[in-house]
PDB file of N, CA, C and O in Angstrom:
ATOM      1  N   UNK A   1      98.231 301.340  22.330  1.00  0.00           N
ATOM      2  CA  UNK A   1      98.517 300.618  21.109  1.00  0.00           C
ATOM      3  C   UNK A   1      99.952 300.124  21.182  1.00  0.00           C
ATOM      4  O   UNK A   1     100.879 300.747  21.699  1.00  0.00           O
ATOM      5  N   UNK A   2     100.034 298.780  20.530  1.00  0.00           N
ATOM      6  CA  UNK A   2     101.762 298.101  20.325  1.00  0.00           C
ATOM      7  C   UNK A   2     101.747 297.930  19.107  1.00  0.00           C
ATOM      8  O   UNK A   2     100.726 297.538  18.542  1.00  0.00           O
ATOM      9  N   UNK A   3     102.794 298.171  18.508  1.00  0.00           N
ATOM     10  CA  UNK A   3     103.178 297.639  17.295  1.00  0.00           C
ATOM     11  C   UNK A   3     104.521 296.833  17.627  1.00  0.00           C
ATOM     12  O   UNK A   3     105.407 297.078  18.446  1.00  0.00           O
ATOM     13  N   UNK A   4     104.391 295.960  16.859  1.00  0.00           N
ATOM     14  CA  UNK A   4     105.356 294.661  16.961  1.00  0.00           C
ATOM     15  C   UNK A   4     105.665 294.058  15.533  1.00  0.00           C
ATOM     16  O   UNK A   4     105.004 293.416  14.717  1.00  0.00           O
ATOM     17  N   UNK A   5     107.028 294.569  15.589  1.00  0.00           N
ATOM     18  CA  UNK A   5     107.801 294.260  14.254  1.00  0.00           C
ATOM     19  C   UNK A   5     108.988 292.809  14.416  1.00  0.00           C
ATOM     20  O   UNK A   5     109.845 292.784  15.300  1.00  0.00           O
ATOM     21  N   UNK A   6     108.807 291.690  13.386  1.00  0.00           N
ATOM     22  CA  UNK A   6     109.262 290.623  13.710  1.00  0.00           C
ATOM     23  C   UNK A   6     110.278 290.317  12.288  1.00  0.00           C
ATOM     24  O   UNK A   6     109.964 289.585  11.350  1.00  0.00           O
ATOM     25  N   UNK A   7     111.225 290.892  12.394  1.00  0.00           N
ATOM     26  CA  UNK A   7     112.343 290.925  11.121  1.00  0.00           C
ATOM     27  C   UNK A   7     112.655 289.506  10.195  1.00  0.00           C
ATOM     28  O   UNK A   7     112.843 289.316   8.994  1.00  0.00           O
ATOM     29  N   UNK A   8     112.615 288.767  11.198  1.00  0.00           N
ATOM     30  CA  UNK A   8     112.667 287.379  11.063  1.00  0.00           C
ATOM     31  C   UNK A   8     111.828 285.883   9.507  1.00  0.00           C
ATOM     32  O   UNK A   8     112.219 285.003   8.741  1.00  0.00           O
ATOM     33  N   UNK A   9     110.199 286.776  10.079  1.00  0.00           N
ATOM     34  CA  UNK A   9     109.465 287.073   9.339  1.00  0.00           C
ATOM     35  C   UNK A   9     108.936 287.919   8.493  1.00  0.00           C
ATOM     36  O   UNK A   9     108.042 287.544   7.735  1.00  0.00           O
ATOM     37  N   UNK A  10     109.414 289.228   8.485  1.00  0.00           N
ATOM     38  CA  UNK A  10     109.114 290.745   7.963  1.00  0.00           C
ATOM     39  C   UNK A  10     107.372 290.446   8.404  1.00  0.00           C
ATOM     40  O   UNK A  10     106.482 289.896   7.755  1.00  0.00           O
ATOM     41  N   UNK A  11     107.365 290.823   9.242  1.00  0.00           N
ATOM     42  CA  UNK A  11     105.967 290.303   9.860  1.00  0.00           C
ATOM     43  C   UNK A  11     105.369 292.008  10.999  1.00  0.00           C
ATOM     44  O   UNK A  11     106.021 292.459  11.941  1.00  0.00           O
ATOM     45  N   UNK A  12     104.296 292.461  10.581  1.00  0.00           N
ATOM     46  CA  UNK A  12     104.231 293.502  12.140  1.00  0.00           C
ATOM     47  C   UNK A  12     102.946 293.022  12.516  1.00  0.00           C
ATOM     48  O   UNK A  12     102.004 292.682  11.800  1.00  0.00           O
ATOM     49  N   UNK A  13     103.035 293.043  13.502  1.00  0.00           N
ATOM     50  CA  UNK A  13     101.699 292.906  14.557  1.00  0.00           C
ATOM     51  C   UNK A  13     101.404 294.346  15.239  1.00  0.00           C
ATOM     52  O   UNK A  13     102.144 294.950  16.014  1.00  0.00           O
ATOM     53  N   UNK A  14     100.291 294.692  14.814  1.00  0.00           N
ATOM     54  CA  UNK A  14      99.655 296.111  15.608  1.00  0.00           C
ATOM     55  C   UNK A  14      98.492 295.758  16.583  1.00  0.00           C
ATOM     56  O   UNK A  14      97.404 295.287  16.252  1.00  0.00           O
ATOM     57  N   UNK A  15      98.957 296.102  17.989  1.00  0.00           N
ATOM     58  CA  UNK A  15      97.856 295.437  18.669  1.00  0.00           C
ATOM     59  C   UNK A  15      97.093 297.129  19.268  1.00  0.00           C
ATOM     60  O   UNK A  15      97.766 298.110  19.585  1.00  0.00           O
ATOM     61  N   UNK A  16      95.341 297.034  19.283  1.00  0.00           N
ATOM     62  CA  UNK A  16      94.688 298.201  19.630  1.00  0.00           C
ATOM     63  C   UNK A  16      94.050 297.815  20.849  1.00  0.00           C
ATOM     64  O   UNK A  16      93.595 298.892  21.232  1.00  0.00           O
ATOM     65  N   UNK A  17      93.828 297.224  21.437  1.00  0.00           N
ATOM     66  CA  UNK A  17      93.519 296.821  22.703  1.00  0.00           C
ATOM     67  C   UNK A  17      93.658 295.363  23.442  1.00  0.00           C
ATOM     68  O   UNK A  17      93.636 294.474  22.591  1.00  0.00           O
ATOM     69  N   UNK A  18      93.772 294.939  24.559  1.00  0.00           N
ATOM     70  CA  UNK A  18      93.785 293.865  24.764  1.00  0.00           C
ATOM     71  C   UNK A  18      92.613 292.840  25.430  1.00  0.00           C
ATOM     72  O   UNK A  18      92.769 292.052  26.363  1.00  0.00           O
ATOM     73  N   UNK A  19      91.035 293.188  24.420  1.00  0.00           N
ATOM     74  CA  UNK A  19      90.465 292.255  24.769  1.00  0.00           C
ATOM     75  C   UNK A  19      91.014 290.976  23.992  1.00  0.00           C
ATOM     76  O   UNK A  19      91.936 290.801  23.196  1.00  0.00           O
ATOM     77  N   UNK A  20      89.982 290.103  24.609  1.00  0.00           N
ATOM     78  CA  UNK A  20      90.044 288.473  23.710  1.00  0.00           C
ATOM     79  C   UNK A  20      89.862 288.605  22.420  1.00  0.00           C
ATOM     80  O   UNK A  20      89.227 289.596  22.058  1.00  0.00           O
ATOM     81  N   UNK A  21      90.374 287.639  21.377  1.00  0.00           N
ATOM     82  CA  UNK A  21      89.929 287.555  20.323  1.00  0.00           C
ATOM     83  C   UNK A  21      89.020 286.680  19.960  1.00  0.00           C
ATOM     84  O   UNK A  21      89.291 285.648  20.574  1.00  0.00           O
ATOM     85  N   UNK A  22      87.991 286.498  19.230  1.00  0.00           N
ATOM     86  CA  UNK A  22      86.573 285.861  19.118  1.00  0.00           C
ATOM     87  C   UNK A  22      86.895 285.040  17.832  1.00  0.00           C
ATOM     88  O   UNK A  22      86.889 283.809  17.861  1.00  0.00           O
ATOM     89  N   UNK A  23      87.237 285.897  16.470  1.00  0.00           N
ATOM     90  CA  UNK A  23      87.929 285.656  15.438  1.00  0.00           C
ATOM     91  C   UNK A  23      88.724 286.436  14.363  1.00  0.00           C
ATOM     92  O   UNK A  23      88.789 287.665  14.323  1.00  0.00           O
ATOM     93  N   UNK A  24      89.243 285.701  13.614  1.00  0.00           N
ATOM     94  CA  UNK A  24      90.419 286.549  12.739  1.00  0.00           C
ATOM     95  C   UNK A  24      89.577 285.917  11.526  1.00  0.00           C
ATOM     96  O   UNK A  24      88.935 284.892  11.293  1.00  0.00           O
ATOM     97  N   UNK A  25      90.126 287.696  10.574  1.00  0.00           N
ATOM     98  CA  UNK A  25      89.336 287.665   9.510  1.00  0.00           C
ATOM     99  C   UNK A  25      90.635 288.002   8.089  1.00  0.00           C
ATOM    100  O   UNK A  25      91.731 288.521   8.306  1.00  0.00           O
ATOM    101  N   UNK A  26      90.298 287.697   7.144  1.00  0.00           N
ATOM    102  CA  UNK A  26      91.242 287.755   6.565  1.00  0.00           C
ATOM    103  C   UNK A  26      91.199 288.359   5.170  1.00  0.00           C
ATOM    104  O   UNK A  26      90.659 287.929   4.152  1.00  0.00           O
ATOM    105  N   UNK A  27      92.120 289.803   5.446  1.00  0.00           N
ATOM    106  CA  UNK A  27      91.628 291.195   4.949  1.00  0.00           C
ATOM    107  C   UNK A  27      91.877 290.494   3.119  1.00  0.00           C
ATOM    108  O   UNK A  27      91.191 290.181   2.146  1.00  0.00           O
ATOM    109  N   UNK A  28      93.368 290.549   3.561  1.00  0.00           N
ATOM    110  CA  UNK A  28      93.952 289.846   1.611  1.00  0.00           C
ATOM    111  C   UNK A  28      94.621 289.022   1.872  1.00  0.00           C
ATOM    112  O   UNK A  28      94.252 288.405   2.871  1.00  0.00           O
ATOM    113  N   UNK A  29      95.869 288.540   1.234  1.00  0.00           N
ATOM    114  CA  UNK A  29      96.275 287.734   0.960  1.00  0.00           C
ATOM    115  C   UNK A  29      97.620 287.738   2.767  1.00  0.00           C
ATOM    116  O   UNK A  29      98.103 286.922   3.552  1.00  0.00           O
ATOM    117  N   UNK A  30      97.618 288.902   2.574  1.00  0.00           N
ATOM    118  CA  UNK A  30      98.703 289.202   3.722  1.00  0.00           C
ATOM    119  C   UNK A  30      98.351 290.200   4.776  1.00  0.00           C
ATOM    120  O   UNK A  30      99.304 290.801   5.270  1.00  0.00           O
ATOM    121  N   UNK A  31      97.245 290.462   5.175  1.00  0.00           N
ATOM    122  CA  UNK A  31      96.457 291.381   6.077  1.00  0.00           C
ATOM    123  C   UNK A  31      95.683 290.698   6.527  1.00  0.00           C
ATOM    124  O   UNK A  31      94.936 290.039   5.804  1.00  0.00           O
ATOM    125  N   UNK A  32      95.607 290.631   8.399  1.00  0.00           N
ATOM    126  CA  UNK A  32      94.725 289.529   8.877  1.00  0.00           C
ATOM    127  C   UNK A  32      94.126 291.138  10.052  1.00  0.00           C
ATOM    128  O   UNK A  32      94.553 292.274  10.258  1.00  0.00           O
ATOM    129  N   UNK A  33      92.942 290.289  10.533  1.00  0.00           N
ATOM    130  CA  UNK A  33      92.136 291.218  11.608  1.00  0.00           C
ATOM    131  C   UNK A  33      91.530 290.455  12.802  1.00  0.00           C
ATOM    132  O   UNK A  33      90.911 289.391  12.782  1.00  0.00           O
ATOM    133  N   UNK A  34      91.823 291.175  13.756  1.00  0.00           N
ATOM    134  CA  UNK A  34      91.412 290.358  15.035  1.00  0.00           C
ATOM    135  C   UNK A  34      90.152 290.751  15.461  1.00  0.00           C
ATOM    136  O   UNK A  34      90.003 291.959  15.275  1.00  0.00           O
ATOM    137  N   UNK A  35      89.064 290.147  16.020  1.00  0.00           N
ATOM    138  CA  UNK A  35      87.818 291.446  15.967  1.00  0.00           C
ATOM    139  C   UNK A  35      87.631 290.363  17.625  1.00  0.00           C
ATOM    140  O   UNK A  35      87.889 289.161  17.693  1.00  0.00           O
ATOM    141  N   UNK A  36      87.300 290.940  18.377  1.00  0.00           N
ATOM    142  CA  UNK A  36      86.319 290.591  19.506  1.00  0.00           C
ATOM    143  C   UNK A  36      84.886 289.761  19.389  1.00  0.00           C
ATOM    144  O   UNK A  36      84.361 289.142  18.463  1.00  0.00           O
ATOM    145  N   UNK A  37      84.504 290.035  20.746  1.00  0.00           N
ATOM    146  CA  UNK A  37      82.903 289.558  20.386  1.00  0.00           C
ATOM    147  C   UNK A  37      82.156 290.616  19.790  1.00  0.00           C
ATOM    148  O   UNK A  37      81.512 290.316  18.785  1.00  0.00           O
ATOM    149  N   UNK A  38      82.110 291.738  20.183  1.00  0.00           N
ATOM    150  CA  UNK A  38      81.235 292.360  19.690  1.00  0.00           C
ATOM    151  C   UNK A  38      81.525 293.046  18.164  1.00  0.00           C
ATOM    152  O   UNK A  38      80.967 293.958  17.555  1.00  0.00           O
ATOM    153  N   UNK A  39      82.626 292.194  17.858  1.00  0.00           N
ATOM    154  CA  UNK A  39      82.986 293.352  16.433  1.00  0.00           C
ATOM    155  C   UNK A  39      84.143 294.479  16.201  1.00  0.00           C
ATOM    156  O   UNK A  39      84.582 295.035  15.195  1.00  0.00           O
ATOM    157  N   UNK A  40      84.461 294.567  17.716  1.00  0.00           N
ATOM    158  CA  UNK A  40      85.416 295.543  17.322  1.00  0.00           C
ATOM    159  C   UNK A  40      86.880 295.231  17.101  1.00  0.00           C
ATOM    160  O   UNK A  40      87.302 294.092  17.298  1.00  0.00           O
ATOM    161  N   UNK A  41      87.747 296.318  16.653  1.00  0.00           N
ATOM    162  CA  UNK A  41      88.977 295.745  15.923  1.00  0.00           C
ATOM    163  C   UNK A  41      90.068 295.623  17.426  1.00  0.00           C
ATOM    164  O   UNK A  41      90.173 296.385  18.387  1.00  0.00           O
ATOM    165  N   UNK A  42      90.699 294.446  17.130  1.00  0.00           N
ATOM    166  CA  UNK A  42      91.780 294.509  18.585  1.00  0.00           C
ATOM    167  C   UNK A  42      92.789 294.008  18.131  1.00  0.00           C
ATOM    168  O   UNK A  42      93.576 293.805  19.055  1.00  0.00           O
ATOM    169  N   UNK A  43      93.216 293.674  17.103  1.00  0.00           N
ATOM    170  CA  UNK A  43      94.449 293.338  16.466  1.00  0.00           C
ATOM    171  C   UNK A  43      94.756 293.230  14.649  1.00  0.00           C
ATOM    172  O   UNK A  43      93.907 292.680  13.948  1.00  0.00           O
ATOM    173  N   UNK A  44      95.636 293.628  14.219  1.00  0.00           N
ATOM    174  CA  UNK A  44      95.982 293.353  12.928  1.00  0.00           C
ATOM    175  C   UNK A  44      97.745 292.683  12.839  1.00  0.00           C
ATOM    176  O   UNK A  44      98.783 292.945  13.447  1.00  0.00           O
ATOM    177  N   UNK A  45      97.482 292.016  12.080  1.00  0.00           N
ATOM    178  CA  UNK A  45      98.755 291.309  11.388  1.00  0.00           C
ATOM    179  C   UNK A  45      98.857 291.846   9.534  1.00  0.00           C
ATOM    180  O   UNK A  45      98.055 292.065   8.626  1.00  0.00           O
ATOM    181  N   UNK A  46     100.189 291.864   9.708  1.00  0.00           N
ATOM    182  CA  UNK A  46     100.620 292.511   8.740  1.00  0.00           C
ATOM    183  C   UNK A  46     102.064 291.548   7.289  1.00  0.00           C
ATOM    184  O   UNK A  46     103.082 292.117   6.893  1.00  0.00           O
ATOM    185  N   UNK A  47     101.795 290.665   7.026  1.00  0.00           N
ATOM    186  CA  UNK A  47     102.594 289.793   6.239  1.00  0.00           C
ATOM    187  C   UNK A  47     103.610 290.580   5.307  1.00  0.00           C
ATOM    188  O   UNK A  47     103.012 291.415   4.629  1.00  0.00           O
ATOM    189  N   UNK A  48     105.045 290.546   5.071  1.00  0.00           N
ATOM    190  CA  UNK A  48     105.812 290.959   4.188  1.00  0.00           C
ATOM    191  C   UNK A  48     105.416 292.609   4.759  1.00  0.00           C
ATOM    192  O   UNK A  48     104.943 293.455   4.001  1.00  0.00           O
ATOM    193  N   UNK A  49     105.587 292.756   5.614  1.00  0.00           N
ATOM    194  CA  UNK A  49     105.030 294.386   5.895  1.00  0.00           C
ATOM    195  C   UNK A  49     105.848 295.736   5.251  1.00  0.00           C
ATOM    196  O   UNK A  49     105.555 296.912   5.037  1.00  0.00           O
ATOM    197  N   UNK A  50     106.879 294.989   5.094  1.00  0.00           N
ATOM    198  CA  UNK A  50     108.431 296.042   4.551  1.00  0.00           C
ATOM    199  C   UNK A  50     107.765 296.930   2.850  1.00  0.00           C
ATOM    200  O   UNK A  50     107.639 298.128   2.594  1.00  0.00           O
ATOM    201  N   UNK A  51     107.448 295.560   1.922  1.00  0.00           N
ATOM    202  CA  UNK A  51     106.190 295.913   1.215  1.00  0.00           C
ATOM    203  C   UNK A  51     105.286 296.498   1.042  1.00  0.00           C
ATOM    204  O   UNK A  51     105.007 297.569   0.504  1.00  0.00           O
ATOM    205  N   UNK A  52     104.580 295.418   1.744  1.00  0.00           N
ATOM    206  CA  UNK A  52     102.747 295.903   1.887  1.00  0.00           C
ATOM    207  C   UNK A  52     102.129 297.315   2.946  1.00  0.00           C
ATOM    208  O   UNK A  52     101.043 297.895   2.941  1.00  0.00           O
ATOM    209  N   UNK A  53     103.336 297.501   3.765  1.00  0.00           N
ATOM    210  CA  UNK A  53     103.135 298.527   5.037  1.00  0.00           C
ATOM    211  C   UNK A  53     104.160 299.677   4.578  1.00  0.00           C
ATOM    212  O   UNK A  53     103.644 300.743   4.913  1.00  0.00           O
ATOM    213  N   UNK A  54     105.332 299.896   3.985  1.00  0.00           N
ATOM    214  CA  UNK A  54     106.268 300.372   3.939  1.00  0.00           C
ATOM    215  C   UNK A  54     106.797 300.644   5.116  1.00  0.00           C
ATOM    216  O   UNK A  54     106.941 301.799   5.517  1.00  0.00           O
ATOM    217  N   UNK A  55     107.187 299.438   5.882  1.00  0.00           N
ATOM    218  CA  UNK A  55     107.958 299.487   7.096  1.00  0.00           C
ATOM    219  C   UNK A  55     109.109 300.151   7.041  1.00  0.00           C
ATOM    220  O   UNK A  55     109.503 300.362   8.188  1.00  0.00           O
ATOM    221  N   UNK A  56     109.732 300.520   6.341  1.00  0.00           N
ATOM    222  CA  UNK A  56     111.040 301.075   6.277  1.00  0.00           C
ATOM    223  C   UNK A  56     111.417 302.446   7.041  1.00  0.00           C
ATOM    224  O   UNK A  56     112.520 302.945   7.262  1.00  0.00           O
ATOM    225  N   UNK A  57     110.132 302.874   7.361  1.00  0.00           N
ATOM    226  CA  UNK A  57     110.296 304.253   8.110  1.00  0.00           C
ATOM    227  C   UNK A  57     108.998 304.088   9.435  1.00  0.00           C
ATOM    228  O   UNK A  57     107.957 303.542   9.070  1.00  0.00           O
ATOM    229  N   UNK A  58     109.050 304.359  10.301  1.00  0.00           N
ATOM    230  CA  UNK A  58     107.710 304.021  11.478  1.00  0.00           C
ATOM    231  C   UNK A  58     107.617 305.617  12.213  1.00  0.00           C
ATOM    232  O   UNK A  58     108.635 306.205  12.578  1.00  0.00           O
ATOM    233  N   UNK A  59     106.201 306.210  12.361  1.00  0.00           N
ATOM    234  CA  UNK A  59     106.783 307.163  13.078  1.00  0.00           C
ATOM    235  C   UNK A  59     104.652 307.315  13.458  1.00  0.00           C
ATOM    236  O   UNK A  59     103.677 306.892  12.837  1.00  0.00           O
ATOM    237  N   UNK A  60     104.771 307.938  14.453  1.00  0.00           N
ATOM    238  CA  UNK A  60     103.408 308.567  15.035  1.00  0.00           C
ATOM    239  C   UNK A  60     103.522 309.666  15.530  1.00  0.00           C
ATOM    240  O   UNK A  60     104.310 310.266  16.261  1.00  0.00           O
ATOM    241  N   UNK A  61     102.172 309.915  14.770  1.00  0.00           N
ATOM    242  CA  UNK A  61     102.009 311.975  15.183  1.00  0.00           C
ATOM    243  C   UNK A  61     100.954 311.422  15.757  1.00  0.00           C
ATOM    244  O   UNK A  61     100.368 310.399  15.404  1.00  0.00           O
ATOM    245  N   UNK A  62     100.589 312.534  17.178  1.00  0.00           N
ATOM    246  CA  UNK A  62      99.545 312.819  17.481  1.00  0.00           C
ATOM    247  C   UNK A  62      98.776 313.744  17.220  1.00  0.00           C
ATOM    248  O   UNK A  62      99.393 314.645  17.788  1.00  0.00           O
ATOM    249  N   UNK A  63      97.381 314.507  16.547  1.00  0.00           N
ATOM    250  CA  UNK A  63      97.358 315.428  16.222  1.00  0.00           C
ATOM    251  C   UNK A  63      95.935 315.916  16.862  1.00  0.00           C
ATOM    252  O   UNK A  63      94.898 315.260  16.764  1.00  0.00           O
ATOM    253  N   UNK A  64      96.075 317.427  17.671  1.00  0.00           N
ATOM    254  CA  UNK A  64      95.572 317.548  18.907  1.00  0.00           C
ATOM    255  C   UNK A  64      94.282 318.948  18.373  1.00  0.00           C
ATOM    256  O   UNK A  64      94.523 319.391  17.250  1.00  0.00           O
ATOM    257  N   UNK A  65      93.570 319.313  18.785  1.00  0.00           N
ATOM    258  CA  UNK A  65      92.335 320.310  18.299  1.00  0.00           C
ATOM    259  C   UNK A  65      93.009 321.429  18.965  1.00  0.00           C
ATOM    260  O   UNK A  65      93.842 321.202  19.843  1.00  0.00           O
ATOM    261  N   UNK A  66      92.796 322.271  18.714  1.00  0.00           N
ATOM    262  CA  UNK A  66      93.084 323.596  19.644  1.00  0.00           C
ATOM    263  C   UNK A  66      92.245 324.386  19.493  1.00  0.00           C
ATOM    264  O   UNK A  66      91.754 324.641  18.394  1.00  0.00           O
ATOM    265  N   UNK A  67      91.873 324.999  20.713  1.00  0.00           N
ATOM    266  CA  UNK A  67      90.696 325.776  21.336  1.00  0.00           C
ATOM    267  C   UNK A  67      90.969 326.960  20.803  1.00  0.00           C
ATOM    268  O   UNK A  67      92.061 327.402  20.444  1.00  0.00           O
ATOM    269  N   UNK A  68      89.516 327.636  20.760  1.00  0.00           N
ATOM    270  CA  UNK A  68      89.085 328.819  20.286  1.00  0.00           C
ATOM    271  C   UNK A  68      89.603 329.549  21.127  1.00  0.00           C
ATOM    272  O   UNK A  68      89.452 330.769  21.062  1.00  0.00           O
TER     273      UNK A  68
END
């Protein structure tokens, strides 16, 4: 996964894989979706994200099962 933050625009792009895109769908007013051929998700755009995302802080947990 990439996330791609564009200050310029207050804009993030989260990319989940890199097939092709087939078409973009358009969640609301400022949330777009990239879907493939078959449907699955391979990109989102994120408009005014500082807002709508609360970009102001970014962070990823991974969170892992642990065995019996």
């Amino acid at each position: 996964m990439k996330v791609k933050y564009f200050s310029d625009t207050d804009t993030a792009h989260i990319e989940f894989t890199d097939s092709e895109v087939q078409e973009t769908k358009e969640i609301s007013e400022n949330i777009y979706i990239d879907i493939d051929e078959k449907g699955n998700l391979v990109s989102m755009t994120i408009e005014h994200a500082k807002m709508n995302a609360m970009l102001s802080e970014f962070s990823l947990q991974e969170i892992t099962s642990k065995s019996a």
